[in-house]
N, C-alpha and C positions, 0 to 999 in steps of 0.2 A: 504493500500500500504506500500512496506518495501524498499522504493526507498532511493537510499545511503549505503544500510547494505550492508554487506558481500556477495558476489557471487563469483561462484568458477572463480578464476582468471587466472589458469591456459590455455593454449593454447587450451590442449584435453581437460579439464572440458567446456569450450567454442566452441569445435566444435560439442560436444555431445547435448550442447543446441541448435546450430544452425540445429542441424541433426532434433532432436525434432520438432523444430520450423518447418522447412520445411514440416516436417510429416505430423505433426497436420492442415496448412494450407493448403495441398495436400488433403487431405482427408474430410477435415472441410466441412457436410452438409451444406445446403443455410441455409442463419439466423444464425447457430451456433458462439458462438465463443470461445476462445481459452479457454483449460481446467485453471481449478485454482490452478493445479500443478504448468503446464507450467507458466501462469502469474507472480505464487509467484516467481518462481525462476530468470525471467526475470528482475522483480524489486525491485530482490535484488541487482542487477548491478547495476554501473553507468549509465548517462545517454547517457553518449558516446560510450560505449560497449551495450547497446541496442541499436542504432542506427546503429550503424555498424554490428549488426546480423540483424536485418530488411531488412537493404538494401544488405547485402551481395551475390552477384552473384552465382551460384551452377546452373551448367547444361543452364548454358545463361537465368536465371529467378531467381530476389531476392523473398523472403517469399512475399513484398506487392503487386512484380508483380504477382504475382500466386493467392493473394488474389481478386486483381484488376479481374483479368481474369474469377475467377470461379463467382464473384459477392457478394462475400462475406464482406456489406461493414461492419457488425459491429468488423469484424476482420481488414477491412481496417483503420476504426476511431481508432481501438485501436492501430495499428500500429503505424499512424502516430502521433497521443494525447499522448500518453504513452511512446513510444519506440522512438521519433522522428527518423523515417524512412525519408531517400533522397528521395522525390517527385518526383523525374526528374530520378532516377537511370534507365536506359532502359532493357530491355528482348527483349527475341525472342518472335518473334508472329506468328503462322501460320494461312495464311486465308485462309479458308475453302473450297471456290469456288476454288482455282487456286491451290492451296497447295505450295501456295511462302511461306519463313519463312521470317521476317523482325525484324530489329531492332526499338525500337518503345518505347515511354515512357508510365508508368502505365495508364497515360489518355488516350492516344492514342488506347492503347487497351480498356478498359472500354467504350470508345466512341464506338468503331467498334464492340465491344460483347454487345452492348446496356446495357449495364448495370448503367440504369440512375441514381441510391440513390449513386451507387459508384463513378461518374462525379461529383456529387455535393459535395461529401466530397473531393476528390482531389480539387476541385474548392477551396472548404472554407480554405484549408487546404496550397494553393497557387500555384498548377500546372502551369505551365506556358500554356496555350489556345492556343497558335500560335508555339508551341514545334515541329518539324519534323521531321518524319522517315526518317531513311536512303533512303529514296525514294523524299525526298523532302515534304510530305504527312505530310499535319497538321489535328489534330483530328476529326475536323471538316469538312473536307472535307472527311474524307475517313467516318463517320457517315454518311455525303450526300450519299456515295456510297451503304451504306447498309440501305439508308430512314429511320433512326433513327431521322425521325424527333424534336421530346420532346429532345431528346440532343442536335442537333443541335440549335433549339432556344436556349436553357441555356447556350451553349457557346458562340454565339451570344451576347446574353446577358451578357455575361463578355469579351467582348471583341474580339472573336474568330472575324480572319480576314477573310471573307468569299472570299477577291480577290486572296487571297493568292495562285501560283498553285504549280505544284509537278515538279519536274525534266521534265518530258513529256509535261509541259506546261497544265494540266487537271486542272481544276477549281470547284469548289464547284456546279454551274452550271452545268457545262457539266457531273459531277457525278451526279446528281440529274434529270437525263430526264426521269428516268423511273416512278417519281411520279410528276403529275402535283401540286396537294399541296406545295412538298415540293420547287418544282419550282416557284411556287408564292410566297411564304417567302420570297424565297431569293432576286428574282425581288424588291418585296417590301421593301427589306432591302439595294439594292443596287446594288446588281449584275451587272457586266459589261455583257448585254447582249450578245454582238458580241467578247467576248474574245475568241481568237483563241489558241490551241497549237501546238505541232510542226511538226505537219503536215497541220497546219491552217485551222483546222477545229474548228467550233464552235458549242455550246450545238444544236443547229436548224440542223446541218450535225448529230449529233447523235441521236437526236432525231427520224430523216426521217428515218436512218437506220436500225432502233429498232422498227420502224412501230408505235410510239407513235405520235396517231393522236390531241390525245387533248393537248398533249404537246406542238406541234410542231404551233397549232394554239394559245396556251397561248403567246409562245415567239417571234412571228408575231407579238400578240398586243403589246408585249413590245416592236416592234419595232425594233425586227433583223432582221438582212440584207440578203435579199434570195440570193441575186448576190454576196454573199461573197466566193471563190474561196476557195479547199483543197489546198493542194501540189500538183495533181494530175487534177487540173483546174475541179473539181466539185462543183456545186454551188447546191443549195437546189435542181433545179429542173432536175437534172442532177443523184443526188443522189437519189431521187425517181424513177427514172428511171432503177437503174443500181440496187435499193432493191426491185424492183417488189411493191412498196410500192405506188400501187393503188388510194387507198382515199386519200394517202396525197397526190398524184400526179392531180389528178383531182380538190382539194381545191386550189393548187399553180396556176393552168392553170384558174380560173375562179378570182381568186383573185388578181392574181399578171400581170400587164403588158405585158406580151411577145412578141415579134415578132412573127410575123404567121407563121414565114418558123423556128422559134425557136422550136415553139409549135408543127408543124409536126413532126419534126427531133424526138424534146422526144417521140412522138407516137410512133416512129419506132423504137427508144432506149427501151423505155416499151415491147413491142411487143419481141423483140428482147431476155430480158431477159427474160421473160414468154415461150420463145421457150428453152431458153439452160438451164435456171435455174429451172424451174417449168415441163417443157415438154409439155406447153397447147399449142395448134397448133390454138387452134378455138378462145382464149383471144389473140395470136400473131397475126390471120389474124385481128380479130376485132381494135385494134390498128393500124393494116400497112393501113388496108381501113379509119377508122380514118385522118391518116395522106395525102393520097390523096384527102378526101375529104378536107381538110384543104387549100390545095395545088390549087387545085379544086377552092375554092369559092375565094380563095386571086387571083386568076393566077399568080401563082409563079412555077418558071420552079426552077425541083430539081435540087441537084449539084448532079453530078453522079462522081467516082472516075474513074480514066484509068483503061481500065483493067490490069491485073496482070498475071504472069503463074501460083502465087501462089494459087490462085480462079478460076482456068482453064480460064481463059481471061473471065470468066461469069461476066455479067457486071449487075447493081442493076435497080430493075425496075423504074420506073418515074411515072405510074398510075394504075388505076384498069385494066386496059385491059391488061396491063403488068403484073398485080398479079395472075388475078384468074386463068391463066394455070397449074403457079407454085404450086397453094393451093394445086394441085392433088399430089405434087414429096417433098416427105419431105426431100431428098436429095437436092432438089434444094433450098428449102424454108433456111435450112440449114447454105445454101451457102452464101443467099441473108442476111441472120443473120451477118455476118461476117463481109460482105461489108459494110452493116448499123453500125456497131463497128467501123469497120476503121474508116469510114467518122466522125462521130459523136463523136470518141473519141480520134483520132488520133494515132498512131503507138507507142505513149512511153507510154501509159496510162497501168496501170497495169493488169485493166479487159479485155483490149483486146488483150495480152499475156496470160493472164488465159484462154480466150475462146479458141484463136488458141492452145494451148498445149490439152485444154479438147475437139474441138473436133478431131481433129486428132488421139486421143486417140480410140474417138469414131468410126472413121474409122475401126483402127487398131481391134476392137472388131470385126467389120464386114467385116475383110480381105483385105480389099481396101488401102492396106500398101502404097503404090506411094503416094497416097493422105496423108495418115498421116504424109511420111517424108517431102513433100512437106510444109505440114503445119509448123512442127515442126523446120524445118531449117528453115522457116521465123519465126519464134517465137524467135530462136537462135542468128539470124542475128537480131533481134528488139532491143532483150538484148544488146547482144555485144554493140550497138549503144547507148541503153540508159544507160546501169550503168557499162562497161567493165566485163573482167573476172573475175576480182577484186572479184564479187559479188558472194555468196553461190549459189543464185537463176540461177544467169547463168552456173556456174559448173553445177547446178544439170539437166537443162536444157540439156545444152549438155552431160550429163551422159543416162538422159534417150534416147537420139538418138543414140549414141552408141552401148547402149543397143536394141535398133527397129532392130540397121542392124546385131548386134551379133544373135541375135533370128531369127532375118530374113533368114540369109547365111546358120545358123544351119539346120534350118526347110528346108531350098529348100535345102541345102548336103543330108541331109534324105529322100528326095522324100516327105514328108509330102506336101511342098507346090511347085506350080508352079512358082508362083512370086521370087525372087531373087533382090539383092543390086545392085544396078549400082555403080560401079567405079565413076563416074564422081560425084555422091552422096557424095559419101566418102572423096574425094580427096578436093572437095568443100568444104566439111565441114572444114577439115583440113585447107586450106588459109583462111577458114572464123576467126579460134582459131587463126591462126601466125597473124592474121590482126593487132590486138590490143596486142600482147606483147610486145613488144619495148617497147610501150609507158607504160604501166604496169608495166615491170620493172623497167623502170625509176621510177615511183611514189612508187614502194616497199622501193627505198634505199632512201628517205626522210624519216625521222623520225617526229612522233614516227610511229613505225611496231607494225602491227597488224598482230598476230597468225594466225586466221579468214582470211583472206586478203592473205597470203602467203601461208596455205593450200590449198585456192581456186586455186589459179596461179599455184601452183604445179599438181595437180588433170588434170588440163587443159592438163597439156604435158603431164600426165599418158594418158589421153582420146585420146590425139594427135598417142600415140603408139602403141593404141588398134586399133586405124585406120591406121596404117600405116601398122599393120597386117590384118586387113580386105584386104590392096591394095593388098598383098604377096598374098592372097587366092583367089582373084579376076582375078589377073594377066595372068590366062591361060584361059579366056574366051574372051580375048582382043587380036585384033591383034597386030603384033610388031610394024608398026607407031606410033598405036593411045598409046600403050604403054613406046613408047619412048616422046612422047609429055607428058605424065603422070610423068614422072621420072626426065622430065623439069621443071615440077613446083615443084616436091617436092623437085628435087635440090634447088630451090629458097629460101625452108624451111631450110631446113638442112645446106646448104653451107652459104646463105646469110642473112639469120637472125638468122639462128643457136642459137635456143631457148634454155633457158639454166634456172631451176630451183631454188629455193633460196638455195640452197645449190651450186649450180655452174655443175649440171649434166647436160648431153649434152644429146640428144633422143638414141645416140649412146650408154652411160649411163645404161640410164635407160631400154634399148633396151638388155641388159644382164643381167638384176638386176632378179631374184626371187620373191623380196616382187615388184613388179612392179603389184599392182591389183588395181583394181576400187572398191570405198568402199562409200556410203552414208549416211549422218546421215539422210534425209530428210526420208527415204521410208527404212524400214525396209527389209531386202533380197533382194533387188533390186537385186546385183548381187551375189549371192549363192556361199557359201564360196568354191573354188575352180572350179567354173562352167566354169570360164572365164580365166582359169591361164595358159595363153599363154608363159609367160617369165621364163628363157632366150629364148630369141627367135634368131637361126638364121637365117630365113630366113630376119624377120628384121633388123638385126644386117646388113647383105650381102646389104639388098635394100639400106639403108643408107650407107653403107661405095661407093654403087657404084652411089649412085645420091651426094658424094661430102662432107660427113660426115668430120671432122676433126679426125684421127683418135686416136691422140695423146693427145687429148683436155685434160685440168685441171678441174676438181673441186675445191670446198674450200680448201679441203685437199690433192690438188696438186695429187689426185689419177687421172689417166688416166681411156678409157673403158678397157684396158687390166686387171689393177690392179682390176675391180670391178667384170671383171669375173674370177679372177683367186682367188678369194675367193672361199671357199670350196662348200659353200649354191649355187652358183651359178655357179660351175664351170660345163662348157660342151665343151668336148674336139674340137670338129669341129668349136666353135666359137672361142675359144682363137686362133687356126693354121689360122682362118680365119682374126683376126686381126691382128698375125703374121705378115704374108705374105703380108698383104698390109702395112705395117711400121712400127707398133706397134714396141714401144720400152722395151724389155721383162728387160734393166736392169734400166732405168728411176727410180729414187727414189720418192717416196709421200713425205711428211712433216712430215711422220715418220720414214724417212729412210728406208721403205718396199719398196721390187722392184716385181716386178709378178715373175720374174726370183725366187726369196725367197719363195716366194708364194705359187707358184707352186710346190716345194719339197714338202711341207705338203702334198701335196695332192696324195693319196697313189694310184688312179687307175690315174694319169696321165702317158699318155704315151708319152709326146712330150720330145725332147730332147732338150735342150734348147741351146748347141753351133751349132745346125743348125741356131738361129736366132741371136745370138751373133755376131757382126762386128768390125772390127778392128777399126773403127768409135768409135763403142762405148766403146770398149776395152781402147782406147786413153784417151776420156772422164774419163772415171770410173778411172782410173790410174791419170789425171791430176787433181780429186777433191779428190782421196784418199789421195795423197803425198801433196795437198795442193799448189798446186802448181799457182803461179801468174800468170794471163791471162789475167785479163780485161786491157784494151789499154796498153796492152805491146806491142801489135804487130799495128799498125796505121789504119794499112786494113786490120786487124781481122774483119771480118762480125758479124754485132746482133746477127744474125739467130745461129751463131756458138758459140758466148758465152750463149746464151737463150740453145742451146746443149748440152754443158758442165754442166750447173746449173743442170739443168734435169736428172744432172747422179751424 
């Protein structure tokens, strides 16, 4: 070794050796290590400029994390013995399964790429065991994830805290259900069996899910808790029920306690999924008969839910006399699937928002469209109720029913289909979205905001005006009463809660706008780029200004709907003269001193003439804010409404 002498000291003679350096460990076969060029030259440095080329960063990985990673440890011992390399410097890491990249120290990887001869020289060498990824993820726990057993004991064995969980609240345990070994270690080491995360589910909840039957009967003996509830109020045998997971469902019923009308119910929760998730009709009747006979030897009278319009008022059978008609009508068996969900898991439970969207869906494959919106609007209405607009899932919700009636209206204008939207569909859906905004917006303008959050809310009042064009196209199939009761409730929308975007756009708004399209991240082409590009719209523009629109309304930037259609990209000559003539104020200024009046000159096919809509009103105004002229309580009984007038010019 020439450790002390002379190395090239300069900056570039030092990044040339770190370029080196990096190479040769990129590249370095298993077993190899570093050439005796590079060595010599490395120690002829100090020790403190080898250290600092070891651990130096380059592309989010120093030289020992990339050594750590490929397995390389006699280039890792040299690193750290010779070069004294930062133990702890962190790299990116990408795992495999998911293709997340994380931040993560040299253990942490070496633990999760099983590379056990290199854990133990990070070990000897002082890693810290209980160090955590940017995910909360100590090494040890995410080795549980990839049953690296032999690592796992060796961190263990210096200390690794096996309670320790990750941001999600996951644990060493509930990472390890998929190997019953490594599950007994850890038991045997300490393990909290019943640790929940943050959805409160415990290793026994993942286990049932993942159909690990030996597992799920290990951490029984350890004495987990079958009655321990998700977020979602599922407890072990709940959760077998709703994974089709059979033999673990039949060891819980013979081992575990239950009430008789408990043990029915799951029969018919069993059955139930084996019809929507598996397709098996002859394992779903075997279960529902199951569950009568249950019913049957205890004498216990079922609960039957009211009927609903949602389920055509079809009400759930009670016994076999009542089953085996249906076994003939898989339409009906279907049905009876549904009701069993309801009851059994109630209205806000997530799987039975999955069924009703999946099968309505199923309908709609088989033409039976009344049925799927029926469905799909109660799945809409379940959201709205359990998590607001607020939520992706409810946007995308009511994105795809939008889309049933857009497809729908299409198909029947074509002649292709006989079926057609009802109006009363539409419009429903509509008070169903105003239901919950008030209060939504309120919760938007507490801090902190969320992007996510205020996209969703926006999207909603896009979907609000793709319906409020469905009513425009709808509106000559309906008579003028039932039409003017229609234009009653939407004035409720428009005039009296007058929904308004995070930016401050009115329906009126976005009802002129161009970019005004339905867009999803969930479903790829959901809606086909220009399929659906209704806007500017005036027929909407017209239905809103006459069911009580504001026509003057502000956004953030104090633009009215005048100013957003008299933008070039949006401008159509019949809608601007349409909001004209109803009050629109053509010289009103934005917050940038742009009036439509200005606006409108750019635009070179406009043919409106703008001192047709010019008033001596606002002549006055435009003249008492250009000359600057003093007004606010100069006059005692000067009206608001008059100086709110004058600002606006």
């Amino acid at each position: 070794m020439w450790i002390g002498s002379k190395c090239e000291s300069s900056i570039t003679g030092q990044d040339n050796l770190f370029n080196d350096l990096t190479k040769e460990v990129k590249s370095a076969a298993p077993c190899s290590q570093l050439t005796y060029k590079l060595r010599n030259q490395l120690e002829r440095c100090d020790l403190s400029v080898r250290s600092e080329l070891a651990s130096r960063i380059f592309e989010g990985c120093s030289p020992l994390f990339i050594a750590c990673k490929k397995g390389n440890v006699e280039i890792v011992e040299y690193l750290l013995s010779v070069c004294n390399a930062n133990v702890e410097v962190k790299g990116l890491y990408e795992v495999q399964d998911d293709r997340t990249i994380h931040t993560v120290t040299p253990l942490w990887c070496a633990a999760v790429a099983g590379k056990l001869k290199v854990v133990e020289v990070l070990v000897k060498f002082g890693a810290d065991v209980n160090s955590v990824s940017d995910t909360g993820s100590t090494p040890v726990r995410s080795a549980c994830f990839m049953t690296h057993l032999d690592i796992v004991k060796l961190l263990v064995e210096n200390g690794a805290d096996i309670q320790k969980p990750n941001q999600n609240g996951g644990t060493c345990l509930i990472n390890s259900v998929q190997s019953v070994e490594l599950c007994e270690f850890l038991l045997k080491n300490g393990a909290f069996v019943n640790a929940q995360d943050v959805q409160n589910k415990t290793a026994l909840h993942y286990a049932i899910q993942e159909h690990r039957f030996e597992t799920t009967k290990l951490l029984l003996r350890y004495r987990a808790d079958p009655f321990l509830e998700s977020r979602y109020r599922d407890d072990a045998l709940q959760t077998a029920c709703l994974k089709g997971a059979s033999e673990i469902f039949k060891w819980l019923v013979d081992h575990v306690p239950y009430r008789p009308e408990r043990v029915a119910s799951a029969f018919e929760l069993l059955g139930s999924t084996f019809l929507d998730e598996h397709h098996d009709l002859a394992k779903t009747l075997q279960y529902w008969r199951a569950a009568c006979d249950v019913r049957e030897k205890f004498k216990i009278v079922k609960p039957v839910l009211p009927a609903k319009p949602q389920y055509r008022y079809v009400q759930e059978f009670t016994n076999k006399q009542d089953l085996e008609p249906l076994s003939l009508d898989l339409d009906a068996i279907r049905m009876q699937s549904l009701l069993i969900c309801e009851r059994c898991l109630g209205t806000t439970h997530k799987d039975m928002i999955y069924r009703l969207m999946y099968r309505g869906a199923a309908y709609a494959d088989s033409l039976q469209y009344q049925h799927c919106i029926d469905l799909w609007k109660y799945a809409l209405e379940l959201r709205v109720a359990k998590d607001s607009i607020l939520f992706c899932d409810t946007s995308f919700t009511a994105q795809a029913l939008v889309k049933l009636y857009l497809d729908l209206y299409e198909k029947h204008a074509e002649g292709i289909l006989n079926t057609s939207v009802q109006l009363e569909d539409v419009v429903s859906t509509i008070e169903l979205l105003v239901s919950d905004l008030q209060e939504c917006s309120r919760l938007l303008s507490i801090a902190p905001q969320f992007e996510k959050q205020q996209k969703a809310y926006d999207q909603v009042l896009q979907i609000i005006t793709h319906l409020l064009h469905l009513v425009t196209c709808l509106h000559s199939n309906e008579d003028e009463d039932h039409f003017m009761e229609i234009r009653r409730r939407i004035h409720t929308v428009v005039h009296v809660v007058d929904p308004r975007t995070t930016a401050g756009d009115s329906l009126l708004h976005l009802s002129v706008m161009k970019n005004n399209t339905l867009k999803t991240q969930h479903t790829q082409n959901m809606f086909e780029e220009g399929k659906f590009a209704f806007f500017p719209s005036i027929e909407v523009a017209k239905l809103l200004v006459e069911c009580g629109a504001k026509i003057n309304a502000l956004n953030t930037n104090a633009n009215t709907p005048l100013h957003t259609a008299s933008i070039v990209m949006n401008y159509r000559q019949e809608i601007v003269e349409t909001l004209l003539e109803n009050g629109a104020h053509i010289d009103a200024r934005n917050s940038h001193g742009l009036r439509p009046l200005d606006m409108l000159k750019n635009i070179p096919d406009c043919k409106i003439n703008p001192l047709q809509y010019l008033t001596l009103r606002c002549l006055a105004a435009s003249a008492i804010a250009r000359n600057r002229l003093p007004y606010k309580r100069e006059i005692p009984e000067i009206p608001t409404v008059l100086e709110e007038f004058i600002e606006a010019h």
